[in-house]
VMD Tcl script that draws the C-alpha trace (Angstrom):
set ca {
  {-13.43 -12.12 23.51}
  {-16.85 -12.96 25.18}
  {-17.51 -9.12 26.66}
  {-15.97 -6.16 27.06}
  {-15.96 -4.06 30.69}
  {-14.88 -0.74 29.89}
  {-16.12 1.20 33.17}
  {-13.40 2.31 35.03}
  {-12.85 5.22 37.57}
  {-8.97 5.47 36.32}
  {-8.27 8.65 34.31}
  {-6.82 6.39 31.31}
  {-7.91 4.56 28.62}
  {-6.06 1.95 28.03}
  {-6.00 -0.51 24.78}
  {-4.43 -3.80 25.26}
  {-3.93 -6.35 21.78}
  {-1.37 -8.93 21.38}
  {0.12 -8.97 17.55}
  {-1.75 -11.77 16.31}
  {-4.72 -9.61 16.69}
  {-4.78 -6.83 14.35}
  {-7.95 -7.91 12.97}
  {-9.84 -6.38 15.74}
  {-8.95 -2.62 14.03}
  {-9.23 -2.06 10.49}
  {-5.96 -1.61 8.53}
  {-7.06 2.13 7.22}
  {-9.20 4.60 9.05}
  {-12.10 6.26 7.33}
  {-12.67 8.55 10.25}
  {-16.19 8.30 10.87}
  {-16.96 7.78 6.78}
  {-18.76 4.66 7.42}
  {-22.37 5.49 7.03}
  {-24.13 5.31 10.42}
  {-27.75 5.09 9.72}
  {-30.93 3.57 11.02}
  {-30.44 0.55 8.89}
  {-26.62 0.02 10.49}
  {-27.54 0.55 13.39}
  {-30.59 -2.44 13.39}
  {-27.79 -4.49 11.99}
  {-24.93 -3.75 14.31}
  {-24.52 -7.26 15.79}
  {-23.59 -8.24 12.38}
  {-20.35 -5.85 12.15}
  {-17.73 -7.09 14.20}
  {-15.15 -4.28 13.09}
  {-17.38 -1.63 14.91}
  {-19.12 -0.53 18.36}
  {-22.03 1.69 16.77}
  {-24.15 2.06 19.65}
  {-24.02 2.49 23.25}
  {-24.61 -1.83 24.33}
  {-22.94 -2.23 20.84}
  {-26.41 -3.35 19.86}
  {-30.44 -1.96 20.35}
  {-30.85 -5.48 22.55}
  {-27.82 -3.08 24.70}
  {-26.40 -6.85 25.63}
  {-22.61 -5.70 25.46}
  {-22.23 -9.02 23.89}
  {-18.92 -9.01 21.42}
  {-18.91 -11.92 19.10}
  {-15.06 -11.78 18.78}
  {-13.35 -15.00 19.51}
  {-9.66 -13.93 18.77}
  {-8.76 -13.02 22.56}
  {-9.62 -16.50 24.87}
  {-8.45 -18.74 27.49}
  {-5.62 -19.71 25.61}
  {-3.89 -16.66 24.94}
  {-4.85 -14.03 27.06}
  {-1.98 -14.59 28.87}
  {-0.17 -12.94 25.94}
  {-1.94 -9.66 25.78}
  {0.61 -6.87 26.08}
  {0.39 -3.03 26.49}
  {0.18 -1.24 23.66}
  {-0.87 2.39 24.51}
  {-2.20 4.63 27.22}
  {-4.16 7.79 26.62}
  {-3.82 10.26 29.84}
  {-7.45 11.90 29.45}
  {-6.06 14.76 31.89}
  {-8.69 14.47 33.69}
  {-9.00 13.81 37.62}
  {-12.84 12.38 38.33}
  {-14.90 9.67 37.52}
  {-14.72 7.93 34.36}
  {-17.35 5.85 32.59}
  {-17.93 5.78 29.14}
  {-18.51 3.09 27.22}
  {-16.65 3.77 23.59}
  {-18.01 3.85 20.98}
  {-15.96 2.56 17.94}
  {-17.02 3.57 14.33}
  {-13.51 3.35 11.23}
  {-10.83 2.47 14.17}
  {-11.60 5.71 16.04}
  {-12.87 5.53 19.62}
  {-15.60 8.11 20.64}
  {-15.97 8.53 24.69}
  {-16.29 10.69 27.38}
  {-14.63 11.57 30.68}
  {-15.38 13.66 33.72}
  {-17.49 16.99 33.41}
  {-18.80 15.82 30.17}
  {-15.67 16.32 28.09}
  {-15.65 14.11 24.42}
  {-12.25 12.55 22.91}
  {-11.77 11.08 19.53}
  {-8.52 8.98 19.77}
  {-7.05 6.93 17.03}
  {-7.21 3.14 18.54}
  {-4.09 1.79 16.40}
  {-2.25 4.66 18.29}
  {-3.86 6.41 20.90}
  {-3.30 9.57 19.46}
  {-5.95 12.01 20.29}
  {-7.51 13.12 17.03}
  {-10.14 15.74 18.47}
  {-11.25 17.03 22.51}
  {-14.04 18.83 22.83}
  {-14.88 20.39 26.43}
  {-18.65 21.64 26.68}
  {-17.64 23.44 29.60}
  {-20.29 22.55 32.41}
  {-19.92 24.96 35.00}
  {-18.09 23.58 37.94}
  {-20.74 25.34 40.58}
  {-23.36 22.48 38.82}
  {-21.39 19.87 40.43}
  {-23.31 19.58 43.73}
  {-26.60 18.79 42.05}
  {-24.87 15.31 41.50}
  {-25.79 12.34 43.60}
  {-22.64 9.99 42.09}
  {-20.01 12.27 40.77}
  {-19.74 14.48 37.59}
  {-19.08 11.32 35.22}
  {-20.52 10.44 32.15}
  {-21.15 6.85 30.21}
  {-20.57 7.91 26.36}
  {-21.81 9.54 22.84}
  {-24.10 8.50 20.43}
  {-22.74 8.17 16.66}
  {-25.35 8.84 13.72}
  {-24.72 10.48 10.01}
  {-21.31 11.73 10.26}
  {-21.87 13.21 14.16}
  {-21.27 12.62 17.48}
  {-23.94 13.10 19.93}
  {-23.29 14.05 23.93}
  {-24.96 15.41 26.84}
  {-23.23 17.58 29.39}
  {-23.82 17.24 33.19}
  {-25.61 20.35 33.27}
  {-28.19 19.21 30.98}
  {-27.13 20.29 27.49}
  {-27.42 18.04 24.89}
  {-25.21 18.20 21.58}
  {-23.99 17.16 18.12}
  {-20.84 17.48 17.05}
  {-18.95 17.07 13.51}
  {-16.79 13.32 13.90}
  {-13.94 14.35 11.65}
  {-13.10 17.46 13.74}
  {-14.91 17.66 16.54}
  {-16.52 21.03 16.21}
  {-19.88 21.85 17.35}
  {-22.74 22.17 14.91}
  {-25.52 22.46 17.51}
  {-26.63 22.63 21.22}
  {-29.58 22.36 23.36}
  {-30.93 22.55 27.17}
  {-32.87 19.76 27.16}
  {-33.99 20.51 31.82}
  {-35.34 23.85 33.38}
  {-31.77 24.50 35.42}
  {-32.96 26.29 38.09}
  {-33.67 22.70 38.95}
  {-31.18 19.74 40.66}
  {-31.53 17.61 37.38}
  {-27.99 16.44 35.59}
  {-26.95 14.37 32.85}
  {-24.75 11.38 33.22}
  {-26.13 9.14 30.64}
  {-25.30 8.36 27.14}
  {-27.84 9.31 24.01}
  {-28.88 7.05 22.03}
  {-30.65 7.28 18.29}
  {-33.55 5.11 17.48}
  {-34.99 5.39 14.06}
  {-34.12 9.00 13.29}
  {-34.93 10.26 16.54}
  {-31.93 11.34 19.36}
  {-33.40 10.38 23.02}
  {-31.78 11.45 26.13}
  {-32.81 11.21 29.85}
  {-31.87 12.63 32.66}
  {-30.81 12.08 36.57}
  {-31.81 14.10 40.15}
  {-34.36 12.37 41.46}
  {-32.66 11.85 44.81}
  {-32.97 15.58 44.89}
  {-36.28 16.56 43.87}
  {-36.69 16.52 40.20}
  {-39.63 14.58 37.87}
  {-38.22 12.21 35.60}
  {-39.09 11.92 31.89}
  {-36.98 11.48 28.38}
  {-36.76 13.92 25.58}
  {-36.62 12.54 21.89}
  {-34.43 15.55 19.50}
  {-33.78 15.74 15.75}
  {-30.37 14.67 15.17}
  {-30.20 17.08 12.43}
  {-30.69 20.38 13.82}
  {-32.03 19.74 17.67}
  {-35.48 20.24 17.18}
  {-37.79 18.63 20.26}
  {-40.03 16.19 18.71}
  {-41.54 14.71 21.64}
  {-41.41 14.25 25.47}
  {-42.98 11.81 27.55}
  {-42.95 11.93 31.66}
  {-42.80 8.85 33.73}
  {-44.22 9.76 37.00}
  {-47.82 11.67 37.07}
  {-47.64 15.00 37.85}
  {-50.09 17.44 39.50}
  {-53.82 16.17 38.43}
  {-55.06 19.85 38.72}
  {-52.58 19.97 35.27}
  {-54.07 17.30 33.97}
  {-51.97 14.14 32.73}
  {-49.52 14.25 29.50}
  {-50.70 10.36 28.30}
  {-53.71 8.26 29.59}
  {-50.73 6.10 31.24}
  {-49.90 8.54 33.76}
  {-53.45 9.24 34.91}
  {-54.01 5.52 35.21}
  {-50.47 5.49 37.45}
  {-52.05 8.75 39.26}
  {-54.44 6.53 41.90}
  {-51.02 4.75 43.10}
  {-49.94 7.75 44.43}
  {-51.01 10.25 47.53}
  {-50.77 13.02 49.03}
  {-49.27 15.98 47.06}
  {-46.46 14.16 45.00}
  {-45.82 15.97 42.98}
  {-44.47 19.21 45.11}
  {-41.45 16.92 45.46}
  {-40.96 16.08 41.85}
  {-41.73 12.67 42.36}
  {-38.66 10.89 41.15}
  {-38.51 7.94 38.32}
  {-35.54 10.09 36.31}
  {-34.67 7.70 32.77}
  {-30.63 7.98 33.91}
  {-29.18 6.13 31.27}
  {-30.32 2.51 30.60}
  {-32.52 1.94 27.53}
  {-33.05 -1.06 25.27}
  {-35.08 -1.04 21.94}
  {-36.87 -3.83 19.91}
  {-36.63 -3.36 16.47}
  {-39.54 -6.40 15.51}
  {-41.98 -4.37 18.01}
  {-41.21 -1.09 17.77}
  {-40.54 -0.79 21.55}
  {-38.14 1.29 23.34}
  {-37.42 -0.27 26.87}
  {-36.47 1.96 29.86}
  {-35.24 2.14 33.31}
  {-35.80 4.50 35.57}
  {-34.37 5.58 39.28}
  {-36.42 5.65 42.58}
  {-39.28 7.75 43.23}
  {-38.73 10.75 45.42}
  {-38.01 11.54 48.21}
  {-37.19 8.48 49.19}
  {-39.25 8.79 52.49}
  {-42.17 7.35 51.69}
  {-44.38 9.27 54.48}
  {-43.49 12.14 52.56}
  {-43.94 10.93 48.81}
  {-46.75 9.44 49.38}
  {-47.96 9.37 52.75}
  {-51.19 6.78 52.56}
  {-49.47 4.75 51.27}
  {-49.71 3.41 47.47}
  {-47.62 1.38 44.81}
  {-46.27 4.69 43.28}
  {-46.09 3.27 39.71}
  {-44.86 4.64 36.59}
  {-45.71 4.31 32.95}
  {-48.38 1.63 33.11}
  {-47.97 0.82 29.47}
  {-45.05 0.11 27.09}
  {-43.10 3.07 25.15}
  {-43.44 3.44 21.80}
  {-40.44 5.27 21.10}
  {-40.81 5.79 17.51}
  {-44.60 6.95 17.49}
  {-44.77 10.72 18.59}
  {-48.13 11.31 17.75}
  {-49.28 8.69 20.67}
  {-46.92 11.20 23.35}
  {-48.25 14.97 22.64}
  {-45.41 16.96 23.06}
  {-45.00 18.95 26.28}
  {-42.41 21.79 27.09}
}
mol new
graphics top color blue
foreach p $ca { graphics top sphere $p radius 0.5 }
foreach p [lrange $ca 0 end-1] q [lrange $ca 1 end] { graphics top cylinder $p $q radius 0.2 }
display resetview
């Protein structure tokens, strides 16, 4: 098995082995015991019984060195089990797979821990986004997955809450609101945990918002830093010398439409140089006589992320 596409707008999640294959799950379940920590995690391309992080590695590849599905007898693959999520929207997730128990999400944010010898649901936890919060969404109320780190399961909900919750039973040990929500900003994206530290993004910039990513303490939810990715009004001043070198790239007043550049979901980091890679959506509105009406290249960040260095980001609320 070269890669794995597990995107789908179904309301199912469906496993599919052949007999012969058992070696892809574990014969015993240590639900969630295995000890996710910033050393497993730099090594997760070398444990094929797992999916520890949201690409199944930092390089985010989705690369599965598993060779025991191929050309030669995938015609073989039967049906083992079907899990009806109940739910009627969008799903996304990307699984995450830690002791033979799937972690994802489905529509509105809700998390599922299902047994994947089985598919029997071992825990469902709804954060219960209000459904009003919906229309802030430019692509549905989905949501692409958890994070997994010390024993807990990490989520965002679509209204901008981020959380951890225990992985044996699913309850909720803390909770934060990582946007202002008076705002149009949601959260569709997965977390992810780089070296201790929990970072999350966010979405709306089709609608007005400024985009930047938060970086939380896994253990209790503590902001440790934030860092924005479009400037913001100069009269403020800028949060990193980046953004005031971005700042000349832009006209007009920006910044009264929030500008845009929301980190959404995709991230990549490099252990070696200490680098966290992001993406980011458009800049906003997307008329550009309006965002910036001389004209301009409307950049960004004009300098890498270094995800794992706080002290170079001061921290702004």
């Amino acid at each position: 098995m070269k890669r794995f596409c597990s995107r789908t707008a179904a309301a199912r999640i469906a496993a599919i082995v052949v007999s012969a294959l058992a070696v892809f799950i574990p014969p015993t379940f240590g639900h969630g015991d295995t000890k996710v920590d910033d050393a497993k995690l730099v090594a997760a391309d070398a444990d094929r019984a797992n999916w520890l992080t949201h690409g199944r590695t930092y390089a985010e590849q989705r690369f599965s060195p598993l060779d025991e599905i191929h050309d030669g007898n995938v015609a073989d693959l039967e049906l083992l089990w079907t899990f009806p999520t109940g739910l009627t929207r969008g799903h996304e997730a990307t699984p995450i797979v830690v002791d033979g128990v799937l972690y994802f999400t489905g529509s509105w944010s809700v998390v599922f821990a299902v047994d994947a010898r089985t598919g029997k649901e071992l825990w469902k936890y709804d954060p219960k986004v209000p459904k009003e919060t919906g229309k802030k969404g430019c692509c549905d109320v989905v949501n692409r997955g958890v994070a997994f780190y010390a024993g807990r399961v990490f989520s965002a909900a679509f209204d901008g809450r981020l959380f951890a919750l225990d992985a044996k039973i699913g309850k909720l040990v803390w909770e934060v609101v990582t946007v202002d929500q008076t705002k149009p900003y949601t959260i569709t994206g997965a977390p992810r945990v780089v070296k201790g530290r929990l970072l999350i993004g966010n979405g709306g910039g089709e609608l007005g918002v400024r985009g930047y990513f938060s970086a939380y303490d896994p253990s209790d939810g503590k902001l440790l830093w934030r860092t924005y990715t479009v400037p913001g009004n100069p009269a403020d001043g800028f949060e990193s010398p980046a953004l005031a070198k971005a700042a000349p790239t832009w006209t007009g007043e920006w910044w009264k439409f929030g500008g845009g550049g929301t980190v959404w979901d995709s991230m990549a980091f490099d252990p070696a140089l200490d680098i966290l890679y992001i993406g980011t959506g458009n800049g906003s509105p997307w008329s550009r006589h309006v965002r910036s009406p001389d004209g301009g290249d409307n950049l960004l960040r004009v300098q890498p992320v270094i995800a794992t260095k706080p002290e170079a980001y001061p921290l702004v609320s």
